[in-house]
N, C-alpha and C positions, 0 to 999 in steps of 0.2 A: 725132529722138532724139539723146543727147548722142553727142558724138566726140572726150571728153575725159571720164573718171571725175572725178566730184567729190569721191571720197575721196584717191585718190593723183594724180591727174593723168594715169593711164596713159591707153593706147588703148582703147574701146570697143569688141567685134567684137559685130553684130547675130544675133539667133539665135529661134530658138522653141522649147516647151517641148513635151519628148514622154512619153508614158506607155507605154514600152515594158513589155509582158505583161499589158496588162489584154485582159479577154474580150473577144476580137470587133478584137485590134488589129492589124491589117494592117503591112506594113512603111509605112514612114512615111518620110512624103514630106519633105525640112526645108524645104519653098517652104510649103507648110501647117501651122498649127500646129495640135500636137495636143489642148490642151485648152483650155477656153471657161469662159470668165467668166462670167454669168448675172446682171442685174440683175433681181431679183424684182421681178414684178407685187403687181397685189392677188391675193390667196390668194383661190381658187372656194369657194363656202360647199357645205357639203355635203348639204344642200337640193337636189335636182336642179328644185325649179320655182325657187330664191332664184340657182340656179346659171344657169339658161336666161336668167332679166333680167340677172343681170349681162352676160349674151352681148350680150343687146340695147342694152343700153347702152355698150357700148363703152368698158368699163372698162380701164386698160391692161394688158396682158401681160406677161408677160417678156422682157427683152431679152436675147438673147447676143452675146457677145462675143470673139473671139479674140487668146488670148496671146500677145503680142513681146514680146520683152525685147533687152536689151544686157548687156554682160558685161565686166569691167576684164578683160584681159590681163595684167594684173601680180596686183591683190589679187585678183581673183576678185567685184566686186561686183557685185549682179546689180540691175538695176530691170526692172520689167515694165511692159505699158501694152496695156489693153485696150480700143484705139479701133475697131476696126476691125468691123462686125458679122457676127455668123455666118452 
């Protein structure tokens, strides 16, 4: 991750994104982030026997992802980067 904003030049400070008050959200922890990026699969057909083959075949699933970003100290810019899997 950068360690210089590429808008102003300021400092970068690293962080993660949290959803404080939604249902079910505990205090939150800032070593874990709190929401997830989701790279869609193929959609399950709604068929439960067209749904069962695609099981067998090994069709991909969805991937998740959890959000880092970084933050300018001076302008405030934010980039995110969801490499890390869920």
């Amino acid at each position: 991750m950068p360690n210089a904003c590429p808008k102003c030049g300021g400092a970068m400070e690293a962080g993660v994104t949290r959803a404080p008050g939604l249902v079910g959200s505990g205090a939150a922890d800032i070593e874990r982030p709190q929401l997830v990026f989701v790279a869609l699969g193929t959609p399950t057909s709604t068929n439960p026997a067209k749904a069962f083959q695609q099981g067998l075949q090994g069709e991909p699933g969805s991937r998740p992802y959890l959000i880092r970003g970084v933050r300018c100290a001076m302008c405030g810019f934010l980039e995110l980067y969801a490499k890390d899997p869920a």
